[in-house]
C-alpha positions as CSV (number, residue, x, y, z in Angstrom):
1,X,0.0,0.0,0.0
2,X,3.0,2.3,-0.7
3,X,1.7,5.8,-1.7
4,X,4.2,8.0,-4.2
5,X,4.5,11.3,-3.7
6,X,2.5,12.3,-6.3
7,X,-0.3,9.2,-5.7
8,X,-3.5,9.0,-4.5
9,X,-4.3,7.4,-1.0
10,X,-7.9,6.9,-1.9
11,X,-7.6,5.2,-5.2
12,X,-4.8,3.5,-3.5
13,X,-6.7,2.3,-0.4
14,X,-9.0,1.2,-2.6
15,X,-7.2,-0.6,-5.4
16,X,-5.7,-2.5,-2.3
17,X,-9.2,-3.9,-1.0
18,X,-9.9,-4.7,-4.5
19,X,-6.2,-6.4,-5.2
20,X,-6.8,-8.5,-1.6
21,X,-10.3,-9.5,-2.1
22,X,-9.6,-10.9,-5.0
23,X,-6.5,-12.6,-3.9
24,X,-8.4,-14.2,-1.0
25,X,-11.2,-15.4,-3.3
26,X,-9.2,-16.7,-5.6
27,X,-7.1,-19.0,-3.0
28,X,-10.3,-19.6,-1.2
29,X,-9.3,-17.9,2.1
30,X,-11.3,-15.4,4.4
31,X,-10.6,-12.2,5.5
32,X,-8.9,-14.0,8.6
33,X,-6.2,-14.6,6.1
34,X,-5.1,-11.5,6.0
35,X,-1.9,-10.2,7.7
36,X,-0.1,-6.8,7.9
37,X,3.5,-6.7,7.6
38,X,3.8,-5.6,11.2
39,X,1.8,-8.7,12.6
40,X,4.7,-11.1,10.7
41,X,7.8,-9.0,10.9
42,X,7.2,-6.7,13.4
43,X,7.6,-3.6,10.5
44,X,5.6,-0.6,11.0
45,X,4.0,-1.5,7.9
46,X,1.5,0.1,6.6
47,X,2.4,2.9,9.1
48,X,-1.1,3.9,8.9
49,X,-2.4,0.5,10.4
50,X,-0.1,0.5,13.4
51,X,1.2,3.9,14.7
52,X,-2.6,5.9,15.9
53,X,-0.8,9.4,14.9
54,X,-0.6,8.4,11.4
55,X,-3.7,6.5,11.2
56,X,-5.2,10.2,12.2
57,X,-3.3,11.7,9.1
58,X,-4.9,9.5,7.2
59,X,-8.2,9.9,8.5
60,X,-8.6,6.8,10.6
61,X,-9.6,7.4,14.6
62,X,-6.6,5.2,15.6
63,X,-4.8,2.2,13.6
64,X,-6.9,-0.8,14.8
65,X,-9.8,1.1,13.3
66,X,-8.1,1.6,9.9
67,X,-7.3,-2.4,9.6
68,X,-10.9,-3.1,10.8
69,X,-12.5,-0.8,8.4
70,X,-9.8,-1.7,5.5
71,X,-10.7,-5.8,6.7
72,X,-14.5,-4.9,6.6
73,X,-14.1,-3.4,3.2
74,X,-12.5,-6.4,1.8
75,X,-14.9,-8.8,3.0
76,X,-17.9,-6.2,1.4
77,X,-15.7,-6.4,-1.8
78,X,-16.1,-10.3,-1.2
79,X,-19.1,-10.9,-1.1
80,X,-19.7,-8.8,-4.4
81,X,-19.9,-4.9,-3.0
82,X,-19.0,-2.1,-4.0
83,X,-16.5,0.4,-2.4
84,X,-18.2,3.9,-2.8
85,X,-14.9,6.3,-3.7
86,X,-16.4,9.3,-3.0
87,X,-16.9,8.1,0.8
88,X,-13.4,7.0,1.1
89,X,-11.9,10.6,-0.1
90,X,-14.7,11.6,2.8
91,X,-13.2,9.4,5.6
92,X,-9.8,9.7,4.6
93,X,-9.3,13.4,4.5
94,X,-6.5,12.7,2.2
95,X,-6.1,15.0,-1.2
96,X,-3.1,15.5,-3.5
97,X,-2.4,19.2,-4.4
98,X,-0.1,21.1,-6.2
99,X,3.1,22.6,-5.1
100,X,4.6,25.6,-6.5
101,X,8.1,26.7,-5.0
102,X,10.6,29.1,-6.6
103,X,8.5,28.1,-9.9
104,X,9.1,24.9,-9.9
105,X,6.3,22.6,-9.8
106,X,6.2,19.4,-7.4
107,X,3.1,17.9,-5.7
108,X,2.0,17.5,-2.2
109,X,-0.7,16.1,0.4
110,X,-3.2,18.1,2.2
111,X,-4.7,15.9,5.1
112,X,-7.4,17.6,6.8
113,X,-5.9,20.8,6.1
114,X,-2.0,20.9,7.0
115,X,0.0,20.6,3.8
116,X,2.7,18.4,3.7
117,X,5.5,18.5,0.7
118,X,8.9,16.6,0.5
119,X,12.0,18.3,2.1
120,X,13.6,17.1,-0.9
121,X,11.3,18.6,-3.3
122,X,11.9,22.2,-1.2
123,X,15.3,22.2,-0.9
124,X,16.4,21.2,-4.4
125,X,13.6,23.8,-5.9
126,X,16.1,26.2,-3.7
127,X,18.9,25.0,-4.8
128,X,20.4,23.3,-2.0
129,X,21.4,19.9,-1.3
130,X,19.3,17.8,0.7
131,X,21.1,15.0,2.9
132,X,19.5,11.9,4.8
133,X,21.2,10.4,7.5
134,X,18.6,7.2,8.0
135,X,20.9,5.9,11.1
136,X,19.6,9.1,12.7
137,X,16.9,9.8,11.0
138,X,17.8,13.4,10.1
139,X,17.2,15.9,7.2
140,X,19.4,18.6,6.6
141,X,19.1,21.4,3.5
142,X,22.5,22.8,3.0
């Protein structure tokens, strides 16, 4: 369920219900089936159906309430339903907009109204370098 930056959580939520359900129907398993990353490695993965803050971002009330809802909209999907996309952009809070810095065009997220847009995208439209340390998990524009 990995969302690029210039994606579409809603159509990817829901091409993900549709993708599962029809995995589990086609190997004749149930919704029970149906793991997260985190529940067989331990990875916070998706992030948005373990960590509560970003299960919020995404328009969830906590985690377990995003993997019960995305579970229950499997099975509907299952058993021949329909998922209604207009109520899933109204659930999830979640649209892409557009991003204009020092002219140059990127894209970005608004999620129930803060903006979010890629340090990288900022800094190199500014013409600076953008380093990641992922040992400490730091971002620094030069």
């Amino acid at each position: 369920m990995c969302v690029n930056q210039d994606g579409d959580f809603s159509k990817t939520y829901a091409n993900t219900v549709q993708l599962a359900a029809s995995l589990l129907k086609k190997h004749g398993l149930t919704v029970n089936d149906l793991w997260r990353h985190y529940d067989i490695t331990g990875k916070d993965c998706p992030r948005y159906f373990v960590d509560d803050v970003t299960a919020r971002q995404y328009g969830f009330v906590s985690a377990q309430a995003g993997w019960a809802k995305f579970r229950d909209d499997v099975l509907t999907v299952m058993k021949g339903g329909k998922l209604d996309m207009a109520e899933e952009k109204k659930v999830v809070g979640y649209e892409t907009v557009r991003v204009i810095v020092a002219g140059k065009e990127g894209s970005g997220y608004n999620i129930y109204g803060t903006v979010y847009v890629p340090l990288r995208f900022v800094g190199e439209a500014l013409g600076r370098e953008v380093i990641w340390d992922g040992v400490g998990k730091v971002a620094v524009i030069k």
